[in-house]
Every structure is written in C-alpha cells, then in structure tokens.
N, C-alpha and C positions, 0 to 999 in steps of 0.2 A: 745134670752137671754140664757146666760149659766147655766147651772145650779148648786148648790154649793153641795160640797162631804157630808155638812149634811145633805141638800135639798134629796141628792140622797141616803141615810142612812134613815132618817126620812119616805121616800116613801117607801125602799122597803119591811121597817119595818112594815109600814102601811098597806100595801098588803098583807103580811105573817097574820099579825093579823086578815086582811077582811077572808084571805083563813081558817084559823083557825075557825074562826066565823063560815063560809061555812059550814065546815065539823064539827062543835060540839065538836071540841079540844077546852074544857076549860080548861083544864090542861096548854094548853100552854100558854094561854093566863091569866094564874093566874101566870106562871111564870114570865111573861113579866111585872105583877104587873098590869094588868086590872084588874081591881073591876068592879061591875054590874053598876057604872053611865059612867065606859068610856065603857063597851060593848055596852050599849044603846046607846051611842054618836057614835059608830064605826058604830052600825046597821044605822045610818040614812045620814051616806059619801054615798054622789055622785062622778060620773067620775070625773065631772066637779073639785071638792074638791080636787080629787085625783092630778089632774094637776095641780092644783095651788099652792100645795104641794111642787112642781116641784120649784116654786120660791122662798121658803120662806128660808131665812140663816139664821137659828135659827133650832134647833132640840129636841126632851123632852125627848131626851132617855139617859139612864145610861147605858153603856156598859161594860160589863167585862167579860175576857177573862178567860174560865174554861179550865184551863193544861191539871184537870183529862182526857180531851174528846181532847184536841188542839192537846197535840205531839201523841196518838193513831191514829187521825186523819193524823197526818200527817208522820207518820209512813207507816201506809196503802198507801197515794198518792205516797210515793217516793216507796216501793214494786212494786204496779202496775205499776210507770215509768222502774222500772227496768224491770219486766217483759215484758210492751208491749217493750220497747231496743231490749229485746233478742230476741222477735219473729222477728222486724225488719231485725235484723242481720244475725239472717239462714233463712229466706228467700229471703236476698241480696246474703245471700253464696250459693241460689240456694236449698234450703231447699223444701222436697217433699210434696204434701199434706198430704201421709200417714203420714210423720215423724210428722207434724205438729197436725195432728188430735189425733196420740198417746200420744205428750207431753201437747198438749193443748186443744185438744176437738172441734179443730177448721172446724168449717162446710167447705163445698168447694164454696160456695159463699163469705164466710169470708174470705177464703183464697183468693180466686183472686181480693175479693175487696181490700185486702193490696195489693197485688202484683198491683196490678194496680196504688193503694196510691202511694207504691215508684217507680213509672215507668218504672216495668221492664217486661219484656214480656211474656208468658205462653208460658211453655215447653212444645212442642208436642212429643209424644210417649216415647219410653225409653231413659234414659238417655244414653252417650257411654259409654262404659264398659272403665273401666279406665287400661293403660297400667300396663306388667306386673310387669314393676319399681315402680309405683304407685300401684298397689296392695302391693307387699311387705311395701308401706310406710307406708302406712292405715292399714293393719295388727301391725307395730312395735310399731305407736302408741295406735292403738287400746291394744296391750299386755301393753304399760307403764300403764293401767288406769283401769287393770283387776280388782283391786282391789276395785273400783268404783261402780262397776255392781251392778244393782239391778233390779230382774226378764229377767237379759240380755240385760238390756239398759245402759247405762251410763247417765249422767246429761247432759240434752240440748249443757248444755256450753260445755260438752268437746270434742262436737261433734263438735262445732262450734273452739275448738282450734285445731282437730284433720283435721278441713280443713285450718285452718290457716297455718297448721304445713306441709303438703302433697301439700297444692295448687288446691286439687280435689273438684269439687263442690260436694256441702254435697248428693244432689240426690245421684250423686254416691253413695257417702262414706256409704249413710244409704243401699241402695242398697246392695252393696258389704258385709255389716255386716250384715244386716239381711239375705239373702243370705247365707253366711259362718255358721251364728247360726243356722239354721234352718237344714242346711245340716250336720253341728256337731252333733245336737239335734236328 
C-alpha cells in the first residue's frame, strides 16, 4: 500500500516529537502545541502504532511556514551550492591540494575523495612546468587582477578564470604564482 504525503508528514512529525520526548526538548514540543495529555499519549506509541501511521490519510497538524528562519535558510543552501560548484570546478581545472587546503581547509582524504567523486585521476609528482608562452600568459593575467590580492592570493574564482583564460592547469598556474611570490617576497 502507498503511502499518502500526510501519512508521510503526520509520521515524520511523529518521530521528531518521540525524539524530542527522548532528549527532554519540551520547548519543542510546546511549540508544536503538545500539552501534558498528548506528551503522555506520545509516551505510550508503539512501533507498531508508528506504522500504521504509515496508512492513515488524514493528518492533525497545522503547518506554517516561518520566512524569518525559510529564506536565511535558504540563503545559506544555495552559498554552500555555490561553494561546493567552485571546489568542483578547480579541481576539474586540476586544482592542487595545497591550493585547496589554503582556500578551503580541505584534508587530503577530502580531497581525493572529490577527486575521485568526479572521476578524475591523482596526479603523481610535480606538475610540468608550463611553457615559456604560457608563463608570460599566467603572469599578464595574473597582473590584470593585482588589484584583487589579498595576503598575496587572489579569489579562488580568478584563479579558476586565470586557467580559463591561459588553458594551464591551475596546479601549474598555483605553482608558478606561488613560486614567482615567494621569490619576489
């Protein structure tokens, strides 16, 4: 038997209140509008009850949706989509662990468990030194974006435009700039 979207609203409502119960969140469950005769009725649900739950298409809840907490909320999920995008994206460009670990803190089992997510292979040893036409690319854009820098990095992305722009994979590119800085420096 199928089961119905209140059936399936109604249970998982139910569950959240049992786990509430659990853990001594009555706050939540005052907001939910439990009074002390349906906590006692919650305390004495069986599994059993719980699945049967499962069938019933009818549901007792009043639902409404609070803005103040909805678009913050989902504010936050589409950031983090953006964010994981971008690690995606320089490490399809060939993105190093160091570069990785400095913009994002990323462990090196994080890392190769992505690199592995998007099917791409780990890079053994150093990258190749990129030709001297492509040095000068990676330098001219690196100078369009001087005005970027901060502490001597630039922004993820314009590292990821600056391979867009060149064609060098960003190992390189990060290479070659940290490299050039350090020797400036």
């Amino acid at each position: 038997m199928m089961t119905s979207k209140e059936a399936q609203l109604t249970s998982a409502v139910m569950v959240y209140a049992l786990r509430c119960l659990q853990e001594g969140d009555q706050g939540a469950l005052r907001d939910m509008n439990f009074g002390p005769a349906e906590i006692r009725a919650l305390q004495d649900l069986s599994m059993g009850d719980l699945c049967h739950l499962e069938k019933v298409r009818a549901h007792c809840l009043s639902v409404a949706l609070n803005r103040d907490v909805y678009w913050p909320m989902l504010s936050q999920l589409k950031q983090r989509r953006e964010h994981e995008s971008l690690q995606h994206k320089l490490i399809q460009a060939d993105a190093s662990l160091d570069m990785m670990q400095t913009f994002f803190g990323m462990s090196g089992r994080e890392y190769a468990k992505l690199r592995r997510a998007l099917l791409l292979r780990m890079s053994a040893g150093r990258p190749a030194e990129p030709s001297e036409k492509e040095v000068v690319r990676i330098w001219a854009a690196w100078r369009e974006r001087e005005d970027q820098l901060q502490d001597g990095l630039l922004p993820p992305e314009e590292y990821l435009n600056i391979h867009e722009e060149t064609g060098v994979p960003l190992r390189a590119i990060w290479r070659q700039t940290r490299m050039g800085l350090n020797f400036a420096g």
